[in-house]
C-alpha positions as CSV (number, residue, x, y, z in Angstrom):
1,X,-99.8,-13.0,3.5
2,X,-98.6,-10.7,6.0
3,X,-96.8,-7.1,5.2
4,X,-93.5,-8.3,6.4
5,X,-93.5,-11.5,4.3
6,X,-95.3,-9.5,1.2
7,X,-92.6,-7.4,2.0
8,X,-89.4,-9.7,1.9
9,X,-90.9,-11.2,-0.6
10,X,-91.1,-7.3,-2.7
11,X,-87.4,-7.2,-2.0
12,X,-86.5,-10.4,-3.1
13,X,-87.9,-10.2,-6.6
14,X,-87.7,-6.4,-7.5
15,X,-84.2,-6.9,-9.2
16,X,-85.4,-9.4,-11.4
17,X,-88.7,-7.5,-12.2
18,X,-88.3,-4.3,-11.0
19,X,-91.3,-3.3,-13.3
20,X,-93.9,-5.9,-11.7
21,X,-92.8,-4.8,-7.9
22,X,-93.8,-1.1,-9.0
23,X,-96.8,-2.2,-9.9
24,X,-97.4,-4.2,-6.8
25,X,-96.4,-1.3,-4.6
26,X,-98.7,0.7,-5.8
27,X,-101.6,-2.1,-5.5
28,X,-101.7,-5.3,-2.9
29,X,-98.6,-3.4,-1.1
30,X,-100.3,-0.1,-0.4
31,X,-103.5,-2.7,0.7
32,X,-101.1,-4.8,3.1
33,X,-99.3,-1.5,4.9
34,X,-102.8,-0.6,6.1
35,X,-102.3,2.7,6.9
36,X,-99.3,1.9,9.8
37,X,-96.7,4.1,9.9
38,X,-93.5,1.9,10.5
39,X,-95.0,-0.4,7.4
40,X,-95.8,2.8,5.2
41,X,-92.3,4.3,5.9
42,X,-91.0,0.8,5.1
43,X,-93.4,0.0,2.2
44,X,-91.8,4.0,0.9
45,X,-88.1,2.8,1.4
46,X,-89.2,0.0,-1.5
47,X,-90.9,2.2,-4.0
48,X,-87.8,5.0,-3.9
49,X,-85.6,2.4,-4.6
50,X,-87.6,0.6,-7.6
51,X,-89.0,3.9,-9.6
52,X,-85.9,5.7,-8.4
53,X,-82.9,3.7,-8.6
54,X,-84.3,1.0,-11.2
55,X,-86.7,2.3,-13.3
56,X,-85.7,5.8,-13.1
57,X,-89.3,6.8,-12.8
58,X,-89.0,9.8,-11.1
59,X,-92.7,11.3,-11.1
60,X,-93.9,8.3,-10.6
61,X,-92.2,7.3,-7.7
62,X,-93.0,10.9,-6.2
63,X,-97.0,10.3,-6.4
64,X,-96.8,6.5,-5.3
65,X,-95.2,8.6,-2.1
66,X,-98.2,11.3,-1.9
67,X,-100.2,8.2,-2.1
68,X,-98.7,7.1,1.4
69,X,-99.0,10.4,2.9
70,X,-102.2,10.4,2.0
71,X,-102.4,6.7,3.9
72,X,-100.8,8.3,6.8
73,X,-97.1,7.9,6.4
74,X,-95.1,10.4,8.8
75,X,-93.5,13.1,6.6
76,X,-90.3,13.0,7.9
77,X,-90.1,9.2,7.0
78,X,-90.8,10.7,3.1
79,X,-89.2,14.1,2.7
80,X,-86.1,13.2,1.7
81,X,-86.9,10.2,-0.3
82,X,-88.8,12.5,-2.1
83,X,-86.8,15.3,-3.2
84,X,-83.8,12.8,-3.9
85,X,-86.5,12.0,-6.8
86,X,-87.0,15.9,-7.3
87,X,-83.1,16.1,-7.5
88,X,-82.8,12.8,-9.9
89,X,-85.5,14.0,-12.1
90,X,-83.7,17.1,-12.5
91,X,-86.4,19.8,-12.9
92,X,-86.0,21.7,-9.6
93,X,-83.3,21.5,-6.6
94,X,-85.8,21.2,-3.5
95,X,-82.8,21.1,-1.0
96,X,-82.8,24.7,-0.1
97,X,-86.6,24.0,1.9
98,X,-85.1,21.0,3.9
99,X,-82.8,20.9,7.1
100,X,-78.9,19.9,6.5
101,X,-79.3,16.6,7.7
102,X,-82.4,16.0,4.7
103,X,-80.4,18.1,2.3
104,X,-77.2,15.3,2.6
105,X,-79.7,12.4,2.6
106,X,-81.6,13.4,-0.4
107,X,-78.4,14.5,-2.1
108,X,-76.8,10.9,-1.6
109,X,-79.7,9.2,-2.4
110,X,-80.4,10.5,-6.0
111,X,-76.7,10.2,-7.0
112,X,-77.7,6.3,-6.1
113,X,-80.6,6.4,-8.4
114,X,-78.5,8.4,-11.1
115,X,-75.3,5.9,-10.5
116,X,-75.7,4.4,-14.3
117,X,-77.5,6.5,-16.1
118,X,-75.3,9.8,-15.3
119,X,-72.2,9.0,-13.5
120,X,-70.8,12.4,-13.9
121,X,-74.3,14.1,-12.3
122,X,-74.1,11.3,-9.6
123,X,-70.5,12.3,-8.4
124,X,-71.6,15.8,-8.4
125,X,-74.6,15.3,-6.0
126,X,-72.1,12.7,-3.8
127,X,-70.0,15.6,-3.7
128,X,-72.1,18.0,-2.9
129,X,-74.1,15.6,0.2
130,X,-69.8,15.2,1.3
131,X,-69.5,19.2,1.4
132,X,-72.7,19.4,2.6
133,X,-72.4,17.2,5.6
134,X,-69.0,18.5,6.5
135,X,-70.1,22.0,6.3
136,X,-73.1,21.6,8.3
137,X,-70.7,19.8,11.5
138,X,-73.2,17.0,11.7
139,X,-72.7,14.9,14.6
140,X,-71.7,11.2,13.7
141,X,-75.1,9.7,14.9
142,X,-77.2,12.3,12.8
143,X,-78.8,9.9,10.7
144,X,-77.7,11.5,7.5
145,X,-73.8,10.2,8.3
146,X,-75.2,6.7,7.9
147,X,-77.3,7.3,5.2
148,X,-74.1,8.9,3.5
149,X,-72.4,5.6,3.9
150,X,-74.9,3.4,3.2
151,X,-75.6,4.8,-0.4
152,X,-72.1,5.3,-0.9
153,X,-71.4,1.8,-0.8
154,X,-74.2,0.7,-2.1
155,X,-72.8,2.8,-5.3
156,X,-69.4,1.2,-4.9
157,X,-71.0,-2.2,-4.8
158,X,-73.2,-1.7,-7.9
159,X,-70.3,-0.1,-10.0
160,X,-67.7,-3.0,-8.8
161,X,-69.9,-5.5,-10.2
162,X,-70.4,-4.0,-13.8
163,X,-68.3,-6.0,-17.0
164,X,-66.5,-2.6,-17.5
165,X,-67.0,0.8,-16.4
166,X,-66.6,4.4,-18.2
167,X,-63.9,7.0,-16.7
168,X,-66.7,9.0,-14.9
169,X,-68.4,5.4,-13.8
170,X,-64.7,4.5,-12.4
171,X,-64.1,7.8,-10.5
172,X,-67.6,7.5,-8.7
173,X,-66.8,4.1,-7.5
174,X,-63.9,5.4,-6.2
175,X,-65.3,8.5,-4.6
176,X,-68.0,6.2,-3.3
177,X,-66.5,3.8,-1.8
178,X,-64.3,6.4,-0.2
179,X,-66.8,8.6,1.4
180,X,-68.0,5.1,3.0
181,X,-65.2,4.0,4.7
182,X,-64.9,7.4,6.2
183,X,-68.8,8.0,7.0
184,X,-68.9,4.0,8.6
185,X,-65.7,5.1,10.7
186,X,-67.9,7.7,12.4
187,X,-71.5,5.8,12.0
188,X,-71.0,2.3,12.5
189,X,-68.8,-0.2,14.6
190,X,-65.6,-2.2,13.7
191,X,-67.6,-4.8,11.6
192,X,-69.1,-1.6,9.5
193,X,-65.4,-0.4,9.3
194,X,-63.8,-3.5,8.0
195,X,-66.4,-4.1,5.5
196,X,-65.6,-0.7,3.8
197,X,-61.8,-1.6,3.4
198,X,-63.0,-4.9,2.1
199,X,-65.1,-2.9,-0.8
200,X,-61.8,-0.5,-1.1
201,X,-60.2,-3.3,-1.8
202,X,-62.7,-4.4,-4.3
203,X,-63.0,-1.1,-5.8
204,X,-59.2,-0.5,-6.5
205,X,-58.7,-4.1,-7.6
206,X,-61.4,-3.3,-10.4
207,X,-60.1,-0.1,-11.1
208,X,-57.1,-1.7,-11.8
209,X,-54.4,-0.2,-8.7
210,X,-53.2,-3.2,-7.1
211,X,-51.1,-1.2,-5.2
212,X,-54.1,0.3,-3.3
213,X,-56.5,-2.9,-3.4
214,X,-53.5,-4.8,-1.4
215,X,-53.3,-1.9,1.2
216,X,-57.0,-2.1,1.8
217,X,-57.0,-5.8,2.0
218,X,-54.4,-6.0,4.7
219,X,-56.3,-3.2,6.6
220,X,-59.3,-5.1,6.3
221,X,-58.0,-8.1,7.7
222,X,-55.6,-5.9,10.3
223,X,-59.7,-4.9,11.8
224,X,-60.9,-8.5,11.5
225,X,-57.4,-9.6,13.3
226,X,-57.8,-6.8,15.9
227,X,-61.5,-8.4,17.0
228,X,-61.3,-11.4,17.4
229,X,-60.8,-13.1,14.2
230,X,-64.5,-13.5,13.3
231,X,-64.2,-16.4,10.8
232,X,-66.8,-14.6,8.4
233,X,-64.8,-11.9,8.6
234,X,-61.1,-13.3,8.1
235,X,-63.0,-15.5,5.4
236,X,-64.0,-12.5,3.0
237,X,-60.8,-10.8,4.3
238,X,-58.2,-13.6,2.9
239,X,-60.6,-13.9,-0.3
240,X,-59.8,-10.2,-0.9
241,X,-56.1,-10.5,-0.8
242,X,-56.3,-13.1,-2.6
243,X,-58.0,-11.9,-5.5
244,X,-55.6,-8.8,-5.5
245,X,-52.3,-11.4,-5.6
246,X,-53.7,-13.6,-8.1
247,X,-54.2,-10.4,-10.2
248,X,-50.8,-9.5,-9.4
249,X,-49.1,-12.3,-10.3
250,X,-48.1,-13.4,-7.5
251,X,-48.4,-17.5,-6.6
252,X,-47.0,-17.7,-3.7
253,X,-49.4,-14.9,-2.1
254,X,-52.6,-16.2,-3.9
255,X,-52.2,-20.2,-2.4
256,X,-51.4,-18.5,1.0
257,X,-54.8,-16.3,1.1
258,X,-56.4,-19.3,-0.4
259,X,-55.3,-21.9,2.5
260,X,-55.9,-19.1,4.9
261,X,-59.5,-18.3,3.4
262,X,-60.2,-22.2,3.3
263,X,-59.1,-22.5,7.0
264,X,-61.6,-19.5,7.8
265,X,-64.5,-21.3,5.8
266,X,-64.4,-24.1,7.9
267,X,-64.9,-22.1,10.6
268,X,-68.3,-21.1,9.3
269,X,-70.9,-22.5,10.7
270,X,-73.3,-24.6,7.9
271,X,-75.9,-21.5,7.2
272,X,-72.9,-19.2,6.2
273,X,-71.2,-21.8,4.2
274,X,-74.0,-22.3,2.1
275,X,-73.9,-19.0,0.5
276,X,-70.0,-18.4,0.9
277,X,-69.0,-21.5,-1.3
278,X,-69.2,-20.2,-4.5
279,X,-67.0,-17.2,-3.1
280,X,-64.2,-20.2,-1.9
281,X,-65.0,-22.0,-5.3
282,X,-63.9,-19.1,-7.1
283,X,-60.9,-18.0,-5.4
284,X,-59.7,-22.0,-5.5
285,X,-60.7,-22.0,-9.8
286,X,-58.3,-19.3,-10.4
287,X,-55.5,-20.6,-12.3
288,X,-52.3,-20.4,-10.6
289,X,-50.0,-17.5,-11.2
290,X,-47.3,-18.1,-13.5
């Protein structure tokens, strides 16, 4: 098996058995990356994610990354990934040592691996990567600006999908989903854009402000609208709204986004409307508002 395919396959399965991938990383994967940088920087990415995000094996995930240097990995492909797991585990801030751009990386990175185990710490450190950022003037294709967003709605994503959420868990998704639309405004293109107000639509309709979840899901689809109506786009779009109107109450809103999201799904071409079904299944099962 090649390293890409070992790879994909590491990603694929490290939710499910996030424990097994460690140990793979630190065995066949460290034998397939042979000693390339681009694969060792990669082969990195996977093992701050699993020991720092998952397992929450901090010191662990900091020598499985000495490991690559050792193999040859570039050290600015591991600096910040490892002080984020410095700054998760707690012990010592290694920030001060690193340039601005690092400090915001590794500051947004370990309130991603602290996200449910210390949502108050987390907001903190996305707080402090925000001031950071802005105080430093980065430009909007330093790489830290994306990073910023990425994590941040990768946060937002991971908190929206929880059964319930505590006060601090529910101001973090907030914050985070946020910081992302505003970081992907600078970092990333239209598409990038209109994906964050989809997630601030999510986010508000789980933290229960319809108000807000509507706005979002309007601008959302004002973006998609604007650019030529990608049906993927206007599909997830309509399935936004409409899982804000059926929450509201509102019939004659929720069968509208529903007609209009079923008109966008046929659109799809077969590939995308494999995986979007259930998405069009479960708008379509909600029972109509009263």
């Amino acid at each position: 098996m090649g390293f890409d395919d070992w790879l994909n396959r590491a990603w694929d399965e490290h939710a499910d058995d996030a424990a097994g991938v460690a140990a793979r990383i630190a065995g066949e994967g460290l034998d397939a990356a042979a000693r390339e940088p681009a694969q060792l920087a990669a082969l990195a990415r996977l093992a701050h994610h699993v020991f720092g995000e998952h397992l929450g094996r901090y010191d662990e995930g900091r020598a499985l990354l000495a490991r690559l240097a050792e193999r040859g990995a570039e050290p600015a492909a591991l600096r910040a990934l490892d002080a984020s797991l410095e700054l998760s585990a707690g012990t010592r801030d290694p920030r001060p040592a690193l340039s601005p751009s690092d400090r915001v990386r590794a500051a947004a990175l370990a309130a991603g691996n602290l996200q449910e185990r210390d949502a108050a710490r987390a907001a903190r450190l996305l707080h402090e990567a925000i001031a950071e950022e802005e105080s430093a003037g980065l430009a909007d294709d330093d790489p830290a600006v994306r990073s910023l967003a990425a994590n941040a709605n990768n946060i937002a994503c991971t908190l929206e999908e929880k059964p319930a959420r505590t006060a601090a868990e529910r101001e973090l998704m907030i914050l985070a989903a946020r910081t992302a639309r505003e970081c992907w405004a600078r970092a990333g293109t239209w598409l990038e854009t209109e994906r964050a107000e989809y997630r601030l639509a999510q986010t508000w309709l789980k933290a229960g402000d319809l108000v807000e979840a509507r706005r979002h899901a309007q601008a959302c689809l004002e973006i998609v609208q604007a650019n030529g109506d990608v049906p993927l786009e206007a599909f997830f779009g309509w399935e936004a709204l409409g899982l804000v109107e059926r929450a509201a109450g509102n019939a004659t809103g929720h069968r509208e986004a529903l007609a209009r999201a079923t008109a966008a799904f046929e659109r799809l071409d077969e590939a995308d409307r494999g995986w979007c079904r259930k998405s069009l299944e479960g708008l379509a099962a909600l029972a109509a508002p009263g």
